[in-house]
C-alpha positions as YAML, in Angstrom:
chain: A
units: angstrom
residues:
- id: 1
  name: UNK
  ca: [0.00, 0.00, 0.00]
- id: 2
  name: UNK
  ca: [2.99, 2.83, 0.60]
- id: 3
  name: UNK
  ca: [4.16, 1.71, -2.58]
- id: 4
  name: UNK
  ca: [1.15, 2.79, -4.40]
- id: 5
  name: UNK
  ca: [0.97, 6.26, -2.32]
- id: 6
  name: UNK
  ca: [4.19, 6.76, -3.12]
- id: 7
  name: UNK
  ca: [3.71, 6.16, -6.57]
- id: 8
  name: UNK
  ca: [0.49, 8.31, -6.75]
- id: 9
  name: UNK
  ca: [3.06, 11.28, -5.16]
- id: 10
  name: UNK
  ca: [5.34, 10.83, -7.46]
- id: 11
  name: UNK
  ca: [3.18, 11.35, -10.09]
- id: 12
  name: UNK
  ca: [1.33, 14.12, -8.69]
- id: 13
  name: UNK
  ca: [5.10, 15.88, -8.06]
- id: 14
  name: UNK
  ca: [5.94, 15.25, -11.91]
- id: 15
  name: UNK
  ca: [2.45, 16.54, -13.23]
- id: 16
  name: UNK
  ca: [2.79, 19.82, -11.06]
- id: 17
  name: UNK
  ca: [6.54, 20.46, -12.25]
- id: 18
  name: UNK
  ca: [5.60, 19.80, -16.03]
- id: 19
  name: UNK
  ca: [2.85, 22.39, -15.01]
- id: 20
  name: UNK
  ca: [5.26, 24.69, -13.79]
- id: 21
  name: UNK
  ca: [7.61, 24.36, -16.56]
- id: 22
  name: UNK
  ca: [4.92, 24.33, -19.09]
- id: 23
  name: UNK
  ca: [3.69, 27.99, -16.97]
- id: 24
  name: UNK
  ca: [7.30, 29.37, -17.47]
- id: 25
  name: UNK
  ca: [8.02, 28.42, -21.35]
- id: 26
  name: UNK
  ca: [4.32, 29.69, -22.07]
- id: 27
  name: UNK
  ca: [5.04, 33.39, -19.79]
- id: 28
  name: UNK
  ca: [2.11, 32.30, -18.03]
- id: 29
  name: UNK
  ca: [0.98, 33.49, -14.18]
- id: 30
  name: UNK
  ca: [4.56, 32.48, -12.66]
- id: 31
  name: UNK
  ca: [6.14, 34.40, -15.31]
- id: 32
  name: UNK
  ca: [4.27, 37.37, -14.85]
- id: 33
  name: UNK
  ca: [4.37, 37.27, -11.13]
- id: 34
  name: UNK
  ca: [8.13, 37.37, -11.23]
- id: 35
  name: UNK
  ca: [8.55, 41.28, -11.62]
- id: 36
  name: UNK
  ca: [5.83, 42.11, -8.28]
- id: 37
  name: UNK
  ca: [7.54, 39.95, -5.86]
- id: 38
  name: UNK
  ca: [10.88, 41.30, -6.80]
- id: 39
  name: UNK
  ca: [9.28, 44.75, -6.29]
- id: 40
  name: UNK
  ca: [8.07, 43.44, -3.00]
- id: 41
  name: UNK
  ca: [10.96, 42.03, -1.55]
- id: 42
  name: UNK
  ca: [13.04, 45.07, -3.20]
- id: 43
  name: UNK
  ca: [10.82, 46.86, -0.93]
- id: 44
  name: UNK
  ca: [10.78, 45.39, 1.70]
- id: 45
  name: UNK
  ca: [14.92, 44.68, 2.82]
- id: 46
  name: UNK
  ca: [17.53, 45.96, 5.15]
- id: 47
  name: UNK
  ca: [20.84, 45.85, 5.58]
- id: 48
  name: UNK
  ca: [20.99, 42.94, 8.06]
- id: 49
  name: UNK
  ca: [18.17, 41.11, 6.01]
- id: 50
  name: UNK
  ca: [20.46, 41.31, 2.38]
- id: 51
  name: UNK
  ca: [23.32, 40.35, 4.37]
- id: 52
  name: UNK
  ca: [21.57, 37.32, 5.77]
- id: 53
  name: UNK
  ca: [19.86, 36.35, 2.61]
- id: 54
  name: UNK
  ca: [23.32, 36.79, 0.89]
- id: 55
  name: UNK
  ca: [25.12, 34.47, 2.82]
- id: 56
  name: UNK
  ca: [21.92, 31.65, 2.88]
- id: 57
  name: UNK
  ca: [22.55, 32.11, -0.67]
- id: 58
  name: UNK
  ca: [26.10, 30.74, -0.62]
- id: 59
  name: UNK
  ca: [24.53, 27.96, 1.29]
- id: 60
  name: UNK
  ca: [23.51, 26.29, -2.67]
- id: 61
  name: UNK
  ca: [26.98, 27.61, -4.50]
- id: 62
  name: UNK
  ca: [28.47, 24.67, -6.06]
- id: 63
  name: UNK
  ca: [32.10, 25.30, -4.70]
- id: 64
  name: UNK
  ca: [30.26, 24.75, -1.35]
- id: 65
  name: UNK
  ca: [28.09, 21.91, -1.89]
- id: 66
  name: UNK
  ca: [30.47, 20.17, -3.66]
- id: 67
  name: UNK
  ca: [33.00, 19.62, -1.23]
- id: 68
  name: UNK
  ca: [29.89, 18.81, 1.50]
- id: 69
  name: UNK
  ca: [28.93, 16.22, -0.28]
- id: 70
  name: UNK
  ca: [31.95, 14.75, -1.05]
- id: 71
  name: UNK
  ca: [33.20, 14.44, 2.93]
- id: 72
  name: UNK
  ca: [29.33, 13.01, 3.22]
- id: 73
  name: UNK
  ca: [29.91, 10.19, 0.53]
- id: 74
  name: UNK
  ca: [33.22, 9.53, 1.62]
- id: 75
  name: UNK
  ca: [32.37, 9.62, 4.97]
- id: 76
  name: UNK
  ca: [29.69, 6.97, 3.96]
- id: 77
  name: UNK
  ca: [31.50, 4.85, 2.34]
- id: 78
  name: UNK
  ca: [34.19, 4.29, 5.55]
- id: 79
  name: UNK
  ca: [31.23, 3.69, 7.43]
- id: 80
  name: UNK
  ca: [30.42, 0.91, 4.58]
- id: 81
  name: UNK
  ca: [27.17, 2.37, 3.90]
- id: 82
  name: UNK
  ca: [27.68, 1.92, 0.09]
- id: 83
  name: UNK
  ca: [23.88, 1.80, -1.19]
- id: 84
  name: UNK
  ca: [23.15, 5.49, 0.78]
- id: 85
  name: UNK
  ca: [26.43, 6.91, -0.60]
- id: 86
  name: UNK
  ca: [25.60, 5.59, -4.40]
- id: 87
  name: UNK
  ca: [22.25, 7.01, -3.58]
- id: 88
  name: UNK
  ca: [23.58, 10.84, -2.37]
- id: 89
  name: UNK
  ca: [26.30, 10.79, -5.28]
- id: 90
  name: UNK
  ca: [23.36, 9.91, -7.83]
- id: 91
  name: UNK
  ca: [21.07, 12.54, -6.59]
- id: 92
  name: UNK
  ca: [23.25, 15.17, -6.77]
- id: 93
  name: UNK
  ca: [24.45, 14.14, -10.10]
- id: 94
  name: UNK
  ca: [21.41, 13.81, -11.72]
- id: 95
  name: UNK
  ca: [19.96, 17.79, -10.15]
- id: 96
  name: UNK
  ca: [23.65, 19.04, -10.99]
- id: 97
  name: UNK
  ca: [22.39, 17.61, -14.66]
- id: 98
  name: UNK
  ca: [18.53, 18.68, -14.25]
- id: 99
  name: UNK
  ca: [20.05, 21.87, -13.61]
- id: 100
  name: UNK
  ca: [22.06, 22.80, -15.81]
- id: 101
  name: UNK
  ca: [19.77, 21.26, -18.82]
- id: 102
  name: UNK
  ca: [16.62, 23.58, -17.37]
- id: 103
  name: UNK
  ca: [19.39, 26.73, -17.47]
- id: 104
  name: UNK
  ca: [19.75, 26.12, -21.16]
- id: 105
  name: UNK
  ca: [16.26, 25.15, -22.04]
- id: 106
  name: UNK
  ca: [14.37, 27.51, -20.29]
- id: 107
  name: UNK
  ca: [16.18, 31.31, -20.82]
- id: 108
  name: UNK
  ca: [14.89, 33.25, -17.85]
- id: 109
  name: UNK
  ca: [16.20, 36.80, -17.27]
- id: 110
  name: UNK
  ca: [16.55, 38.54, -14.14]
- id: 111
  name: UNK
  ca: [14.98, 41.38, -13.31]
- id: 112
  name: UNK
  ca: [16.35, 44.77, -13.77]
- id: 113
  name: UNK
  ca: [17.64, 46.79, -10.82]
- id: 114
  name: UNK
  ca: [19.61, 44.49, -8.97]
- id: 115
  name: UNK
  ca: [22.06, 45.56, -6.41]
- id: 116
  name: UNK
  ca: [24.21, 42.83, -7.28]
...
């Protein structure tokens, strides 16, 4: 039975991101949403809040991930827990891949007035 519900959420996850991707390609409601938030959270910073967000953003850089994931796989694989080290150095594989192929597909610009 938690086979099938997992199945059924799988499948529900993969509809919802084809919807989302289909949204973005199309410059539907996501697309056009994109400018008012920025406004929004243009509006709405400080100093201490961009210096925060700045360094949670260096949290996903891949100079910092990288390494964190390799002491985690090798780290597993001392520990001889081969099958959940395959497993982390698949996943992050395959999103580094999913990544960069959704960069190329899908050309988003940023908006303008960026600090940064």
């Amino acid at each position: 039975h938690s086979q099938l519900n997992r199945a059924v959420f799988t499948l529900f996850l993969l509809l919802l991101t084809l919807l989302l991707v289909l949204d973005m390609t199309e410059h539907g409601l996501f697309y056009h949403l994109n400018q008012p938030i920025h406004q929004l959270f243009l509006n709405a910073h400080n100093a201490t809040a961009t210096k925060l967000a700045v360094c949670a953003s260096f949290l996903g850089y891949k100079f910092v991930v990288g390494p964190i994931v390799a002491v985690l796989v090798g780290w597993m694989f001392l520990q001889r827990y081969w099958r959940a080290g395959l497993h982390l150095l698949g996943v992050v594989i395959f999103t580094g891949a999913i990544v960069t192929v959704c960069k190329t597909w899908i050309a988003y610009p940023r908006p303008g007035g960026l600090l940064y």
